[in-house]
C-alpha positions in Angstrom: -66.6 164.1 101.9 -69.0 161.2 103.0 -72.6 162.0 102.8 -75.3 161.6 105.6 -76.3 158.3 104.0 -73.0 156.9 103.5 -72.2 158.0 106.8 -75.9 156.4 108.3 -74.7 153.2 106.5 -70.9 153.2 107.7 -72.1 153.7 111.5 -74.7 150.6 111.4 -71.6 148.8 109.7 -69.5 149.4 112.6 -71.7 148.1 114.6 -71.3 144.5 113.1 -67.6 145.1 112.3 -64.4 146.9 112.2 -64.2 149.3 109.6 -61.3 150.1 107.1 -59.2 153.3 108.4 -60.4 155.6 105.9 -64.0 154.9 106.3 -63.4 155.5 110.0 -61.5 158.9 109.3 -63.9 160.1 106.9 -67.3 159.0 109.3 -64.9 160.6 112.1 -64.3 164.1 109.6 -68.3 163.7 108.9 -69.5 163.6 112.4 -67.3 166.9 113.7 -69.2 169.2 111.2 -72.9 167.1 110.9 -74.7 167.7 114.2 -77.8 165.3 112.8 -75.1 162.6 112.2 -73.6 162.5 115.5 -77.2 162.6 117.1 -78.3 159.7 114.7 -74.8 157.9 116.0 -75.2 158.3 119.5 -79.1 157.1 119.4 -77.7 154.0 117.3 -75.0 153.2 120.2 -77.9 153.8 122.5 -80.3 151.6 121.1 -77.5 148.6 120.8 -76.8 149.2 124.6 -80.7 148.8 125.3 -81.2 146.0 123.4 -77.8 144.0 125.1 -79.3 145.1 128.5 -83.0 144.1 127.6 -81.2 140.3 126.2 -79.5 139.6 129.4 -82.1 139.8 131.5 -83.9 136.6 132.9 -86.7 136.1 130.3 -90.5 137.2 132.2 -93.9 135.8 131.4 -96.3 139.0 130.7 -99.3 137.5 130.3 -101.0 135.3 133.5 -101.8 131.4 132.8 -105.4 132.2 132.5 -104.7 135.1 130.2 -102.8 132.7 128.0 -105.2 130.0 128.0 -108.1 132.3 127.3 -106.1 133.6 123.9 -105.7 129.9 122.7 -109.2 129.1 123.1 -110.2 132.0 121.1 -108.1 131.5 118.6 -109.2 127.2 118.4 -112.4 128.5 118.1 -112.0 131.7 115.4 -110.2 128.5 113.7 -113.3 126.6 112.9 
């Protein structure tokens, strides 16, 4: 049987790729009986969705004009 680890490894793999059927049978066998690895699955899936979400919105400016242009004088004058 896969260990937490291994398992923690194999789910971030997935992520990137398909994974071999016995790694998926044995993370599948894994997750039934490890509560802490499903949670940490389903957070991972979560955090990938809310990251996707967050890239495809229209990029915002957070910081007024002013705001900027009072950051790059401080930081001409820290400078000298």
């Amino acid at each position: 049987m896969l260990t937490c680890k291994e398992v923690s490894t194999l789910v971030s793999e997935s992520l990137d790729h398909s994974l071999p059927l016995r790694q998926r049978m044995g993370v599948r066998f894994h997750l039934m009986m490890c509560s802490m690895c499903r949670t940490y699955k389903k957070q991972t899936l979560q955090l990938r969705d809310a990251m996707r979400t967050y890239a495809r919105r229209e990029p915002t400016e957070h910081l007024s004009k002013e705001a900027r242009q009072r950051i790059k004088n401080a930081l001409k004058t820290d400078g000298k």
